[in-house]
N, C-alpha and C positions, 0 to 999 in steps of 0.2 A: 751582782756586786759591781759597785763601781769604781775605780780607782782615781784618786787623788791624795793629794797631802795640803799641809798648811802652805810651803810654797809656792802651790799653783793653783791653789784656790778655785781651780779645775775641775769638775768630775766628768772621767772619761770612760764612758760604757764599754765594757767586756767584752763586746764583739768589735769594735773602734781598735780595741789592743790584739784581738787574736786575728783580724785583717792585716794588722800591719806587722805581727810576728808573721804571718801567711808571705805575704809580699815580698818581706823581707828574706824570707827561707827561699822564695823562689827567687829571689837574683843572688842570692849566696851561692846558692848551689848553681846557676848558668847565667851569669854575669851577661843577660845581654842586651841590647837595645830596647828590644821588648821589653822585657822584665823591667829595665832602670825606667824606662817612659812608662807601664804601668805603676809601679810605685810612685813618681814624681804626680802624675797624674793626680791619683786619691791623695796624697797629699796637698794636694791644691785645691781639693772639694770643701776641708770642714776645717779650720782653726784648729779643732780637736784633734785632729790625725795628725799633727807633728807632735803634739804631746802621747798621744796612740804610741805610735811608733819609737819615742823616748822610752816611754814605760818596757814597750817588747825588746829592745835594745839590751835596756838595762837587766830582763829579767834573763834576756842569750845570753848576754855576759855572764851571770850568774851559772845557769845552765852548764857553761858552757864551764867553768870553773870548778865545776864538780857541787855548787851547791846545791837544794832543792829547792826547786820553784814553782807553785803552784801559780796555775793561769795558762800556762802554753803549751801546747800541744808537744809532747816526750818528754815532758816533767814528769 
């Protein structure tokens, strides 16, 4: 499955979003140089990895609020 909406007119493949939910868990959880330059990294690869990364954000946040959210890894 792909995910997009009418606003972004974007479709950004499931594994583009479960990369940048990954990346993102790992400099959550140890905030370091590494981690922040691997993420900045892949984000500088493909257009679609900042909207990736948007989508995994949005669905932590949800996660993270107690709702359920199918797509990322301990939903």
């Amino acid at each position: 499955m792909k995910h997009g909406g009418p606003a972004t007119r974007t479709l950004v493949p499931d594994e583009c979003v479960r990369t940048a939910a990954s990346l993102f868990a790992c400099m959550h959880a140890s905030p370091t140089l590494q981690n922040t330059e691997q993420l900045a990294q892949w984000l500088g690869k493909a257009p679609c990895h900042l909207r990736a990364l948007d989508i995994a954000l949005a669905e932590w946040g949800l996660l993270q609020s107690g709702h359920p959210v199918g797509g990322i890894p301990g939903a």
